[in-house]
C-alpha positions as CSV (number, residue, x, y, z in Angstrom):
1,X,41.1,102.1,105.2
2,X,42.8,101.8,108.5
3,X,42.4,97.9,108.4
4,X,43.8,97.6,104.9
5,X,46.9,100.0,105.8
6,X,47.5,97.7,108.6
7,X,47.1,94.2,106.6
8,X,49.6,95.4,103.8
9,X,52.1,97.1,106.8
10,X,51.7,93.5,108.5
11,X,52.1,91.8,104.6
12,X,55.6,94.1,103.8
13,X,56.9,93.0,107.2
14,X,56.3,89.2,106.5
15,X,57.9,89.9,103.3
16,X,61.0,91.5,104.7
17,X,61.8,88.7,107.0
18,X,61.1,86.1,104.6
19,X,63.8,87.8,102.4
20,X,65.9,88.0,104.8
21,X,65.9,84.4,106.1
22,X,65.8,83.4,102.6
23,X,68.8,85.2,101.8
24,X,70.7,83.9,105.3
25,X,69.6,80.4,104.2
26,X,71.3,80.6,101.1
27,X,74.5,82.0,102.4
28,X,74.8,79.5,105.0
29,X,73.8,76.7,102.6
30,X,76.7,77.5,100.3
31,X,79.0,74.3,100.2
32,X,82.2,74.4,101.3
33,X,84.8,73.9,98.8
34,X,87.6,71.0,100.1
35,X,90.0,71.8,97.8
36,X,90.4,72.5,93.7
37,X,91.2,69.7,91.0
38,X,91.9,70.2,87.4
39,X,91.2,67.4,84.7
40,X,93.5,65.4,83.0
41,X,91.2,64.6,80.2
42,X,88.1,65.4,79.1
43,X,86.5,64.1,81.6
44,X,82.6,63.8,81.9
45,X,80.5,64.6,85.3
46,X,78.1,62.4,86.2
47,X,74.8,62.7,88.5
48,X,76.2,60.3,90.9
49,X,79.2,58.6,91.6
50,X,79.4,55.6,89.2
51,X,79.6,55.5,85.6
52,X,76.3,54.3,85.2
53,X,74.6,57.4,86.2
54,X,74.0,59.8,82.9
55,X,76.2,62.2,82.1
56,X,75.4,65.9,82.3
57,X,78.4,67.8,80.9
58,X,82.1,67.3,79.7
59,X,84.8,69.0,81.7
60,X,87.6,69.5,79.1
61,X,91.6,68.8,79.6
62,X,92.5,71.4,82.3
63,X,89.1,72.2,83.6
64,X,89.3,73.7,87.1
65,X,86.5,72.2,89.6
66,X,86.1,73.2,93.0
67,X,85.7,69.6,94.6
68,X,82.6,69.8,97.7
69,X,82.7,66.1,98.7
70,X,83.8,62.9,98.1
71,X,82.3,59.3,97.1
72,X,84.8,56.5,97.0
73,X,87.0,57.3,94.2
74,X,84.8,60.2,92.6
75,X,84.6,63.9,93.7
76,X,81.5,65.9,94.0
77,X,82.1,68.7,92.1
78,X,81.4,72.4,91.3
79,X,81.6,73.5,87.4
80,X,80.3,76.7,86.6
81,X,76.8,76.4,87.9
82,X,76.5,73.1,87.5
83,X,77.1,70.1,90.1
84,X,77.7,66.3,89.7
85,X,80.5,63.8,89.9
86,X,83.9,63.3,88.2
87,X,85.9,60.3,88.5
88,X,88.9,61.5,90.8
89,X,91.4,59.7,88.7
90,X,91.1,61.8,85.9
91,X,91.9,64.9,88.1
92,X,95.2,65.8,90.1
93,X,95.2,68.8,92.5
94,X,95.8,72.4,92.4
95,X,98.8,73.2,93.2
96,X,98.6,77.3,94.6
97,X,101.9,78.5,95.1
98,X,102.2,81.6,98.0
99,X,103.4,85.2,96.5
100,X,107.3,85.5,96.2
101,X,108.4,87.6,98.9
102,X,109.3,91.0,98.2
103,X,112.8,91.7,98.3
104,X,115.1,94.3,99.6
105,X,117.3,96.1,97.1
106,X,120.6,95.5,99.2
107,X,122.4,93.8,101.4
108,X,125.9,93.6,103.3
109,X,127.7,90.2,103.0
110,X,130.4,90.2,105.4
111,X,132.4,87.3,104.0
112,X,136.6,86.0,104.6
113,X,139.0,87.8,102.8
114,X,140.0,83.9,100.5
115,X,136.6,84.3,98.6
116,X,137.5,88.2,97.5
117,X,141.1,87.1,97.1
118,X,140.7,84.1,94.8
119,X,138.0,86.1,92.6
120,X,135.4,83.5,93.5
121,X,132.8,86.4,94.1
122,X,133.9,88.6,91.4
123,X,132.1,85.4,89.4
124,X,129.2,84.2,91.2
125,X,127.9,88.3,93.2
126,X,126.8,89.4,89.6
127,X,125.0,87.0,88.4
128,X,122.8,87.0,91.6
129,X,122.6,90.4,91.2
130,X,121.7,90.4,87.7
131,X,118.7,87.3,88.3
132,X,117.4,89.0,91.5
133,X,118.3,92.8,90.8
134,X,119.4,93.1,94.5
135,X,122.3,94.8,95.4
136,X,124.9,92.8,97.4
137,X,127.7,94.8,99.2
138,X,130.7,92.5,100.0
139,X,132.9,93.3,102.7
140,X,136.3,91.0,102.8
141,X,137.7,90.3,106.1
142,X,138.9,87.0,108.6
143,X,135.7,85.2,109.5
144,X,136.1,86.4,113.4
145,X,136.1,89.9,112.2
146,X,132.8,88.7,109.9
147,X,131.2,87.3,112.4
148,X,131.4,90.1,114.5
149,X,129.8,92.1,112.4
150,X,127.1,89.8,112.0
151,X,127.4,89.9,115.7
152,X,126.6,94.1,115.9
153,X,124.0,93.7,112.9
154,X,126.2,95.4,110.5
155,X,125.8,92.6,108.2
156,X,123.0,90.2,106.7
157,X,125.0,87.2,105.7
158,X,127.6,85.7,106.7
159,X,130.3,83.4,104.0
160,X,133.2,82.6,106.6
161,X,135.0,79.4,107.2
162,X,135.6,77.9,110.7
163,X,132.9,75.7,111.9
164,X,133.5,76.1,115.5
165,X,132.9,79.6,115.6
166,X,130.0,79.4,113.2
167,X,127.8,77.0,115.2
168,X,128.7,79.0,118.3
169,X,127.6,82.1,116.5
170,X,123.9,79.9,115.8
171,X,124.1,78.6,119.3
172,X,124.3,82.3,120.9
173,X,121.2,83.0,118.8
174,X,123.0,85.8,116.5
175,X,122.5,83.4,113.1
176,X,120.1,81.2,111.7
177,X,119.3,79.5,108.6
178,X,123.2,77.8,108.2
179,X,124.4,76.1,105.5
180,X,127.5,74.0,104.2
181,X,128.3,75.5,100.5
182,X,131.7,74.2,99.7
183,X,135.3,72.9,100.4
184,X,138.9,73.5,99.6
185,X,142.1,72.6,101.9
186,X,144.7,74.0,103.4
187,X,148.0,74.4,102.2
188,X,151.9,74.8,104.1
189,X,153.9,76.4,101.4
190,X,157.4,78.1,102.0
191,X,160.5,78.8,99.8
192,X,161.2,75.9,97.7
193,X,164.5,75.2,99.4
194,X,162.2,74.3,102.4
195,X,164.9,74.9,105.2
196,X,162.8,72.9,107.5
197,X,162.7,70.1,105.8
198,X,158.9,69.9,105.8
199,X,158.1,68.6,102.2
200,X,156.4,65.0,102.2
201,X,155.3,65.5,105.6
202,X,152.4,63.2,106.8
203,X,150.5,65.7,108.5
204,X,150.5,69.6,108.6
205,X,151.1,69.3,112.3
206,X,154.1,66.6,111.8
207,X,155.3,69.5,109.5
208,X,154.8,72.3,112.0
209,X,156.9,70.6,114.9
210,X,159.5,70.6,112.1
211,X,159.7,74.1,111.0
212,X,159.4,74.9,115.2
213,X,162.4,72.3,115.8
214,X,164.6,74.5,112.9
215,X,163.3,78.0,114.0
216,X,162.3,78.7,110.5
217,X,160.7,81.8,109.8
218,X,156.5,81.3,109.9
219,X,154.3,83.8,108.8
220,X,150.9,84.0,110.6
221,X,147.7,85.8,109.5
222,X,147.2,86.9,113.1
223,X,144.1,88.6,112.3
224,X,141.3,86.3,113.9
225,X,140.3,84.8,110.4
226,X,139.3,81.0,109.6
227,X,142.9,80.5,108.5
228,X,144.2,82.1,111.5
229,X,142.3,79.9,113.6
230,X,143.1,77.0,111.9
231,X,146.4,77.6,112.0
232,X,146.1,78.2,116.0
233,X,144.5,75.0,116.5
234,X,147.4,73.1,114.2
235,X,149.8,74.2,116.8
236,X,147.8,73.1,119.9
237,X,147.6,69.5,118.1
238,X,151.7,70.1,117.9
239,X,152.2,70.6,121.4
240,X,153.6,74.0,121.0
241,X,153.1,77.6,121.5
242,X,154.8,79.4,118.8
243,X,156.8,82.1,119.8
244,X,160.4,84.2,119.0
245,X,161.6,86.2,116.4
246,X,160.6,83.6,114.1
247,X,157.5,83.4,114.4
248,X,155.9,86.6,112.8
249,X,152.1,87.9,113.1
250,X,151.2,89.4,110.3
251,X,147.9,91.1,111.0
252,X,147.0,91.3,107.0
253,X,145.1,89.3,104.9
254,X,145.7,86.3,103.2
255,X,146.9,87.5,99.7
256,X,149.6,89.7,101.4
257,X,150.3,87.0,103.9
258,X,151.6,85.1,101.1
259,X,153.4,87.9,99.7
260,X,155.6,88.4,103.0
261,X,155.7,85.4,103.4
262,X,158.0,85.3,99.9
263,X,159.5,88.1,100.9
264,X,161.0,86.8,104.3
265,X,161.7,83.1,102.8
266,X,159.1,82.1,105.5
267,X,156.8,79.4,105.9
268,X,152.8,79.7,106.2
269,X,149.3,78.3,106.3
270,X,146.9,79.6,103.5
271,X,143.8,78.3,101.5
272,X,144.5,76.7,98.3
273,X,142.5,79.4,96.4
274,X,144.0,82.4,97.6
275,X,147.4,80.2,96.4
276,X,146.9,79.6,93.1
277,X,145.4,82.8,92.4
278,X,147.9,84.5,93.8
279,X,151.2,84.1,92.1
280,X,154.5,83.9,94.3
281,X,157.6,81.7,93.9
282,X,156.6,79.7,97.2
283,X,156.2,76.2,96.8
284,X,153.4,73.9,98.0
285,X,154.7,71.4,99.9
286,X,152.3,70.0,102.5
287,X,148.9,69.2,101.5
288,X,146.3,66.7,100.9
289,X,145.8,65.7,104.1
290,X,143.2,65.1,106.3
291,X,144.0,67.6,109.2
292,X,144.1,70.6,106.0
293,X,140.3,70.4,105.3
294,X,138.9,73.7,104.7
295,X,134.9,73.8,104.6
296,X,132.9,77.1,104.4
297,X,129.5,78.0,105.5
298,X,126.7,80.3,104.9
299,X,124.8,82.0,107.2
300,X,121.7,84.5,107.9
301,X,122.2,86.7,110.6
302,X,119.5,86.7,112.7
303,X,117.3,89.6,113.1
304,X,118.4,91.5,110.1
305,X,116.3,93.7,108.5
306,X,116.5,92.5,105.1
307,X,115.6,89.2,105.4
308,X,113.9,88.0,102.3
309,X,116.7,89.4,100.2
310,X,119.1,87.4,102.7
311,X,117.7,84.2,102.5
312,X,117.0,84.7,99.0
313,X,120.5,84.8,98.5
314,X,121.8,81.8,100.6
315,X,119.2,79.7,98.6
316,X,120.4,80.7,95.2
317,X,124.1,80.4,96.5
318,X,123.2,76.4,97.4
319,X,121.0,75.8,94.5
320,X,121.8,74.0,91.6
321,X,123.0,77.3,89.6
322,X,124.8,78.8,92.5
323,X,126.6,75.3,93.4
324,X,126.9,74.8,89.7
325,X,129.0,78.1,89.3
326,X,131.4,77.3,92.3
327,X,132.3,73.8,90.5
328,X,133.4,75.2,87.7
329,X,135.1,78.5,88.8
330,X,139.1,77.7,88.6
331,X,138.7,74.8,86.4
332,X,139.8,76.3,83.1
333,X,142.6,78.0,84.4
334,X,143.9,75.5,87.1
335,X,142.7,72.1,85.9
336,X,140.7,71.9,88.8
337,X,138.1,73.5,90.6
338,X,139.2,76.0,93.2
339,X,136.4,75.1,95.6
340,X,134.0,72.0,95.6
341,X,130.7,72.4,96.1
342,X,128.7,70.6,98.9
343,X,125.2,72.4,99.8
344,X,123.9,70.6,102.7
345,X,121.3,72.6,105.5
346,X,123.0,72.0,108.9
């Protein structure tokens, strides 16, 4: 009795590791799969790789197949339990897309005080919100002030327009992920009587040596924004350094820049959209020229902490719908688009 305990004991044990290494064989013997293929017919797997070996099933028109190895032009395949050859031709890959990022419901675009005065993002914010249900919160100021903010992390996009400051903004390592979106120009409008004589001017800064020459009463943003700055670098071209009692900083945006600007009879800078939107009885009378181009840019602030919501937004605002809605915003009204788009990454 003792020997036949023993046998069987010594039996179950060789039974056990053969199960075992059985089982570890199989695992490791499991093919790897390359990649995964879907038919474009009904397409017929073979036991080899030519079409003169037999065929032992029929994969029809948008059969998946898990594809193990390759042959010249025909993929060893995995179908269900069965495994042969397909002729790769009749296949084109799988293409698996990764999980849309989850997004954030909010976030603060800090953005130049033109977009919110021409109405531009009184169009194109809810329809992003709508499509994305994300909340955006806009707050209007000059693009220094914007980018300050951006700066302190009290924003998560940026929409401003000087280029200068915005690649030194990427450069310092406070944005990433910058874009071009879209264009207007610059206008020098005044009273219509134009004391200075600036109308037909070839260049705004021919133009601003004038209305300096005659002392005529200029109305600057003075606030730090893109305009602002432009302006600023219009008179460095010019030679001069504005200064006297008629030269006026008005430390306001540009919609009541324009309206003091009426008020006073004075000259001033502004962006065509804020212009047109914003009736007054000044006249344009320099524009068109080359030294009045006005692009804007879109940027993520680095580091923010809703970044999928962020990014999310620039690429809708430079895809085909978001570009598509800045082309036409104006055009109705004005006869022309108030901005023109131009999505390009930087």
């Amino acid at each position: 009795m003792k020997i036949r305990s023993l046998v069987l004991s010594i039996f179950a044990a060789l039974m056990l590791v053969f199960s075992v290494s059985t089982q570890s064989l199989a695992a490791t013997s499991q093919p790897k799969v390359i990649k995964k293929v879907t038919t474009t017919i009904n397409a017929n797997i073979r036991k080899g790789a030519s079409s003169h070996y037999s065929r032992i099933a029929i994969a029809k028109k948008g059969t998946v197949l898990s594809v193990i190895g390759t042959k010249g032009s025909w993929y060893k395949v995995i179908w269900k339990t069965t495994t042969g050859y397909v002729y790769s031709k009749y296949t084109k890959n799988v293409v698996t897309t990764a999980a849309a990022p989850k997004l954030e419901s909010s976030i603060i675009l800090a953005t130049t005080t033109s977009t919110q005065d021409s109405g531009l993002l009184d169009t194109i914010i809810p329809v992003f919100e709508s499509k994305y249900n994300v909340d955006v919160k806009v707050i209007a100021v000059g693009t220094g002030q914007a980018l300050k903010m951006g700066q302190q992390g009290d924003a998560d996009v940026v929409l401003v327009h000087d280029r200068k400051s915005e690649d030194q903004f990427v450069k310092n390592g406070y944005g990433t992920y910058a874009w071009n979106v879209m264009y207007n120009q610059f206008l020098l409008v005044g009273p219509s009587a134009d004391p200075a004589h600036i109308k037909g001017s070839t260049s705004a800064v021919t133009a601003l040596k004038k209305i300096s020459t005659a002392k005529a009463i200029f109305i600057s943003r003075g606030d730090d924004s893109g305009t602002n700055k432009k302006e600023i670098a219009l008179w460095k071209l010019a030679g001069i350094t504005p200064s006297g009692t008629w030269y006026k900083k008005a430390g306001l945006g540009m919609g009541d820049t324009l309206r003091m600007a009426e008020e006073l009879d004075g000259y001033t800078l502004t962006d065509e959209a804020t212009f047109l939107t914003n009736k007054t009885s000044l006249a344009k009378l320099v524009y068109g020229q080359s030294d009045l181009y006005n692009p804007y840019g879109v940027i993520e602030v680095k580091g923010t902490k809703k970044p999928n919501s962020s990014k999310t937004f620039i690429d809708w605002l430079v895809s085909k719908e978001g570009q598509g809605i800045i082309g036409k915003y104006g055009k109705t009204k004005f006869g022309k688009p108030l901005f023109v788009p131009n999505a390009s990454k930087r």
